[in-house]
C-alpha positions in Angstrom: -35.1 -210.7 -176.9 -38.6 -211.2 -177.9 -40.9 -209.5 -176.0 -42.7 -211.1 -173.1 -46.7 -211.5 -172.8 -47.1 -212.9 -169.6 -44.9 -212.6 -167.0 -44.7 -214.5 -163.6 -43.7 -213.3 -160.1 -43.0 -215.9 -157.3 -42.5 -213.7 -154.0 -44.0 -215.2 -150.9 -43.3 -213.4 -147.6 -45.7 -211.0 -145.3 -47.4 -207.8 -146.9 -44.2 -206.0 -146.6 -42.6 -208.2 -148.8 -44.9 -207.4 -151.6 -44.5 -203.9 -151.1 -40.5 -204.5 -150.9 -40.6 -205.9 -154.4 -43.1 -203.2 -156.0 -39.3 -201.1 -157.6 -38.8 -204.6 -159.6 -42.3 -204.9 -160.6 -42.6 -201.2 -161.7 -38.9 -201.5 -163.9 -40.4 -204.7 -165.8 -43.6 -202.7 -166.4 -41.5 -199.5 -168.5 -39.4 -202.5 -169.7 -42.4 -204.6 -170.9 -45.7 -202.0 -171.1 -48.0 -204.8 -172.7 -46.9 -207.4 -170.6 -49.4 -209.0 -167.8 -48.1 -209.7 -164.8 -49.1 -212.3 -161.9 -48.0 -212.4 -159.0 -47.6 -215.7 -156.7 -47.9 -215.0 -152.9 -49.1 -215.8 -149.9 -52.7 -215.8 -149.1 -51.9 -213.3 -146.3 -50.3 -210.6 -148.9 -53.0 -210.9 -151.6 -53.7 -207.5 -150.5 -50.9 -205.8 -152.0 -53.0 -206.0 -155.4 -55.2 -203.2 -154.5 -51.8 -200.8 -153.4 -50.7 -200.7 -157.3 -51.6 -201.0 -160.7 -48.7 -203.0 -161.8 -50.2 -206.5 -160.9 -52.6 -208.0 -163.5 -53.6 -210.8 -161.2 -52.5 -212.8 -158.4 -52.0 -216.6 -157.4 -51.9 -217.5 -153.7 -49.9 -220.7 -152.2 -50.6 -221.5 -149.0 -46.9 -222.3 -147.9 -47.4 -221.8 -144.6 -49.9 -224.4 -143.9 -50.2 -228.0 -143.8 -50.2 -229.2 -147.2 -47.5 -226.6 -149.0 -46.2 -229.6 -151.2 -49.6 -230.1 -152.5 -50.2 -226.5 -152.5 -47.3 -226.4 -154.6 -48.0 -228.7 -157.2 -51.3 -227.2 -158.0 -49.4 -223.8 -158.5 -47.5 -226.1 -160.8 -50.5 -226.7 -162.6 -51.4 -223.8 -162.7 -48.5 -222.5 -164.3 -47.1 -225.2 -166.8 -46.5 -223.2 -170.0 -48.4 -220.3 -169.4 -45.9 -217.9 -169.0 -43.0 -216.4 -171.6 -40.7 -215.1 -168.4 -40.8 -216.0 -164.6 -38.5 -214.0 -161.5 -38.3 -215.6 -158.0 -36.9 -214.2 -155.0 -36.6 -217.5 -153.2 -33.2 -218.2 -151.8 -34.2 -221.8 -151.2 -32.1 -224.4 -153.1 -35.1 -226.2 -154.5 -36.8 -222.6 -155.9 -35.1 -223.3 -159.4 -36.8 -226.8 -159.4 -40.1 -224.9 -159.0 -39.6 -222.6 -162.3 -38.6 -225.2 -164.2 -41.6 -227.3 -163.5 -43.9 -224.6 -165.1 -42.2 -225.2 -167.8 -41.5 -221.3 -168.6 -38.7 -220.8 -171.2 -36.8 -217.7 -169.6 -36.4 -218.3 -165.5 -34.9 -215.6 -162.9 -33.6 -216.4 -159.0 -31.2 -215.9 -157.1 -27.9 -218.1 -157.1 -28.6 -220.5 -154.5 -26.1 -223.2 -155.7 -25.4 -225.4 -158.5 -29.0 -226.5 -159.4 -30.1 -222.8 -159.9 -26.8 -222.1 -162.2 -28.0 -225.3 -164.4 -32.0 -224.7 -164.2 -32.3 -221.0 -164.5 -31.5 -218.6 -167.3 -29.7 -215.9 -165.5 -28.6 -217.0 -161.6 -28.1 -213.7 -160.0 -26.1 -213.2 -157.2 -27.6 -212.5 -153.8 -26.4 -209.1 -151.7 -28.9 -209.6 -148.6 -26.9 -206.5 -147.1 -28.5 -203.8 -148.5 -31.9 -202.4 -149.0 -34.6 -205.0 -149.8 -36.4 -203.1 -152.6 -32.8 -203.1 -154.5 -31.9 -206.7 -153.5 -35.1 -208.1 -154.9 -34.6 -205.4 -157.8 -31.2 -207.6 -159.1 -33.5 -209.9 -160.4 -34.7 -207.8 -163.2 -31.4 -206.3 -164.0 -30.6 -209.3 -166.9 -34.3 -208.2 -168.8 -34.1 -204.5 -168.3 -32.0 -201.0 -167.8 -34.7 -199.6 -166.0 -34.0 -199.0 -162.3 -36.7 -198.2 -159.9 -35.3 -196.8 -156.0 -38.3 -197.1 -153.8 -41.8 -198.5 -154.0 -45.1 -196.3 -154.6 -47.9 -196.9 -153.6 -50.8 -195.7 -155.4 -53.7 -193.1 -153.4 -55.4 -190.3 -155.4 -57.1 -187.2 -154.3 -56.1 -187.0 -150.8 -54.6 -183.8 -149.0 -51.7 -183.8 -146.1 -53.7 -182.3 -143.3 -51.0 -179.9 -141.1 -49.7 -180.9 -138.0 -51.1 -184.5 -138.0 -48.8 -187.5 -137.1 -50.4 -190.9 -137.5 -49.2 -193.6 -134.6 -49.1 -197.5 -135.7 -47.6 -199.1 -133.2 -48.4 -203.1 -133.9 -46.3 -205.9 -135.6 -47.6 -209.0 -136.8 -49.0 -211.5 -134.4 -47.0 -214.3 -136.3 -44.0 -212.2 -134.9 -45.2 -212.1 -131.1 -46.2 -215.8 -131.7 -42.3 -216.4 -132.8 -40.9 -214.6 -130.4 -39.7 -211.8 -132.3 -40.1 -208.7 -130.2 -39.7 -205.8 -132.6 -42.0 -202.6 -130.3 -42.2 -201.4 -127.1 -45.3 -201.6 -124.6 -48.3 -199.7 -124.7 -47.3 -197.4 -122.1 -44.3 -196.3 -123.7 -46.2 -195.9 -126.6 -48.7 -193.9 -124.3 -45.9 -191.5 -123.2 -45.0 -191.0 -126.9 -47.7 -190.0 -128.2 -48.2 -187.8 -125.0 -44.7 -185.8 -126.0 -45.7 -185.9 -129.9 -49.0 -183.6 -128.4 -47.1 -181.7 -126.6 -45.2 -180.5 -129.7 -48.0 -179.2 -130.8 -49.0 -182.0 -132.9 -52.5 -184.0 -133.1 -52.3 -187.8 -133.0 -54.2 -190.3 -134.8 -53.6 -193.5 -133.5 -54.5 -196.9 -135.7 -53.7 -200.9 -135.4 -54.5 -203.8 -137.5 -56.5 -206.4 -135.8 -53.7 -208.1 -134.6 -52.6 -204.9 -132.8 -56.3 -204.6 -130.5 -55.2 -205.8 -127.3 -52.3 -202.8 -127.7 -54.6 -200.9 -128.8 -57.1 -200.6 -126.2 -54.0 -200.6 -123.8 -52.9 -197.0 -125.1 -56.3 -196.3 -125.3 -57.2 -196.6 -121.8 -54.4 -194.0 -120.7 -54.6 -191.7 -123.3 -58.8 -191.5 -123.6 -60.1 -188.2 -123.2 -56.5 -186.7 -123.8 -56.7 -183.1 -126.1 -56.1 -183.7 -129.7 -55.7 -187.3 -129.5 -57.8 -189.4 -132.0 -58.3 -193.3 -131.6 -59.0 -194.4 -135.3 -58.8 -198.5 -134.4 -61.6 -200.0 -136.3 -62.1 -197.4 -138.9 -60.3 -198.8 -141.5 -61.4 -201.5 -143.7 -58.4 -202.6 -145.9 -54.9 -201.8 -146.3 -55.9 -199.8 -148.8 -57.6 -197.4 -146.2 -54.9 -197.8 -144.1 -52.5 -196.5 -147.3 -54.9 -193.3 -147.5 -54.5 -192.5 -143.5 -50.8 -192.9 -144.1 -50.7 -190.3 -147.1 -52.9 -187.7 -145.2 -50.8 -187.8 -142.2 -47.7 -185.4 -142.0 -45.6 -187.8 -140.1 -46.0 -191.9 -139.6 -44.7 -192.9 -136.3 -44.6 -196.9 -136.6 -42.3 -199.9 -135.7 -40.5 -202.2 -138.0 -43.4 -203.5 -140.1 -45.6 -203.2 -142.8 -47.0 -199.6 -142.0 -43.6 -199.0 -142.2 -43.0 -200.2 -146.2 -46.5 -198.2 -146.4 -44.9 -194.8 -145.3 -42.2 -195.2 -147.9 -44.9 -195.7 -150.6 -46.7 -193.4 -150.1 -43.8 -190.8 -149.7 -45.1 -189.8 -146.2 -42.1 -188.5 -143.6 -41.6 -191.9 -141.8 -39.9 -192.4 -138.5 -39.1 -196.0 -137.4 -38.7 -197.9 -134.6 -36.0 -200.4 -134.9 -34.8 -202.8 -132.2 -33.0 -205.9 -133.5 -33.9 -205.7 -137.0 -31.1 -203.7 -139.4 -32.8 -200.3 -140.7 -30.1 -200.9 -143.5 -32.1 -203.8 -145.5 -36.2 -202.4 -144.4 -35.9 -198.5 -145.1 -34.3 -196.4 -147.6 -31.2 -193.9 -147.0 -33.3 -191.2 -147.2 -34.1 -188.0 -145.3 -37.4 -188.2 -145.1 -37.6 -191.9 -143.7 -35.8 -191.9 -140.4 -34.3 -195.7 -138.9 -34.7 -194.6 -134.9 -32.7 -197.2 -133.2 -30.3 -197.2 -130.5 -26.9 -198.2 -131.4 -26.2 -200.8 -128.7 -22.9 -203.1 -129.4 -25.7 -206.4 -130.1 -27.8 -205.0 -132.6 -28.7 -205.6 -135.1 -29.4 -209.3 -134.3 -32.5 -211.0 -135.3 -32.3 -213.4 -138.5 -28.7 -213.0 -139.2 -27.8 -214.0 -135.6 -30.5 -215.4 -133.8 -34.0 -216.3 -134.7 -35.9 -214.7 -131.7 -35.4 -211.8 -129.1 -33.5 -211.7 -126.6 -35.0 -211.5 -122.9 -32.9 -208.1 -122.0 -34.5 -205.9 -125.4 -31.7 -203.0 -124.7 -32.2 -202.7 -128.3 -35.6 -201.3 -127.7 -34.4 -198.7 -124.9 -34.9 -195.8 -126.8 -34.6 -192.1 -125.7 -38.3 -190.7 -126.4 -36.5 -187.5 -127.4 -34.8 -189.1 -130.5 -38.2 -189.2 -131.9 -39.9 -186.0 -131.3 -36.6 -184.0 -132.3 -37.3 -185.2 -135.9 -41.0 -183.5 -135.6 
């Protein structure tokens, strides 16, 4: 196989997403070291750039908004003949459409039907029961031997700092706004982090800005509380977020991108996980921990049902499963 140049990524999704696919990214980089990489997301995730090295440079499609199909052409444009190789981990039917419009030679999806078997150079078949990083990872499997497990983050020169547990617990607002309940309430999250000092342990507790009404929730029980450190505000990017993560001893989080963070950085992680299934967002692996409790229902969301339910007994967790893992 000749050697690729340029090679180009279509993932769209949330941040986590990007961070998902990093183990495929990092495989085509040892396969291909000279090759540049793009990588097409949303203009939500652009931040992932500034987690790794292994991105060259970045297009963003606006698919959520109002115009995707003309957002879509102009990535079209963008793209015709420009690139020697191009992966996309689109399970829609008309993704295989899309790569052949950019008229690249050597095209990558999943198998979504007969149009991607006849418009794509290797169709590959899609296991969404498993661990995302190795789902999105099949992709590269027809272009390399490599294989990469989990995804790393890149943050030099900082030192664990004993004792210290970082607390994250927000989700997206798009998930709220859907309906998707994925955390408990600030006061449970108050009583937590209670417990976690208790241990013996000194919290830091952070939020995106989607997270600040939570925030100041927690805030208002816990303020003036010994060894308890509000740091809401304090970071400027994901990027500072990633360094916070990596200092910390322990990351206590829910399902969500703080989560994928934990993992890349190699920080001990322990998740919250209601209806989600810990079996396709974190690793088997005993230093990243699925805390869940394993009611009859769950998991439910996306595979069954496409919000929450009213009753959450997915999310009536015994505080004690968490702070036994300390």
């Amino acid at each position: 196989m000749k050697k690729p140049k340029k090679i180009l990524i279509v993932n769209f999704g949330g941040i986590g997403d990007e961070i998902l696919f990093l183990p495929a990214l990092s495989s085509l980089k040892k396969e291909f070291p000279q090759a540049e990489i793009t990588l097409c997301l949303e203009p939500r995730s652009k931040s992932v750039k500034d987690l790794t090295d292994l991105i060259d440079n970045v297009i963003c499609v606006d698919i959520k908004g109002k115009h995707k199909y003309i957002e879509l052409l102009k990535f079209v444009a963008k793209t015709f003949l420009k690139f020697d190789m191009v992966f996309s981990s689109g399970a829609n039917t008309l993704i295989p459409v899309l790569l052949f419009m950019t008229g690249t030679k050597k095209r990558y999806g999943f198998d979504s039907g007969l149009l991607s078997r006849l418009l794509l150079s290797k169709a590959v078949k899609l296991d969404k029961n498993r661990y995302a990083s190795a789902m999105y990872h099949e992709l590269v499997t027809p272009v390399t031997e490599n294989v990469t497990l989990l995804p790393e983050i890149k943050v030099d020169g900082v030192e664990k700092e004993s004792g210290s547990v970082l607390v994250h617990p927000g989700v997206s607002k798009m998930s709220v706004q859907k309906n998707m309940i994925k955390t408990w309430t600030p006061d449970i999250w108050a009583e937590l982090i209670k417990r976690v000092i208790e241990k013996g342990k000194k919290v830091y507790l952070i939020g995106g800005p989607d997270d600040k009404e939570c925030i100041e929730k927690i805030d208002a029980i816990l303020n003036g509380y010994p060894n308890y450190v509000n740091l809401y505000g304090t970071t400027k990017n994901i990027l500072d977020l990633a360094r916070l993560t990596k200092k910390a001893e322990v990351l206590i989080c829910s399902d969500s991108a703080p989560m994928h963070i934990g993992v890349g950085v190699g920080t001990k992680t322990l998740a919250l996980f209601g209806p989600t299934d810990e079996k396709k967002l974190i690793p088997e692996d005993e230093k990243f921990i699925a805390i869940k409790n394993n009611i009859h229902c769950r998991p439910c969301l996306w595979d069954k049902r496409q919000t929450t339910c009213e009753e959450l007994g997915c999310l009536k967790i015994d505080l004690d499963d968490i702070i036994n893992y300390l």
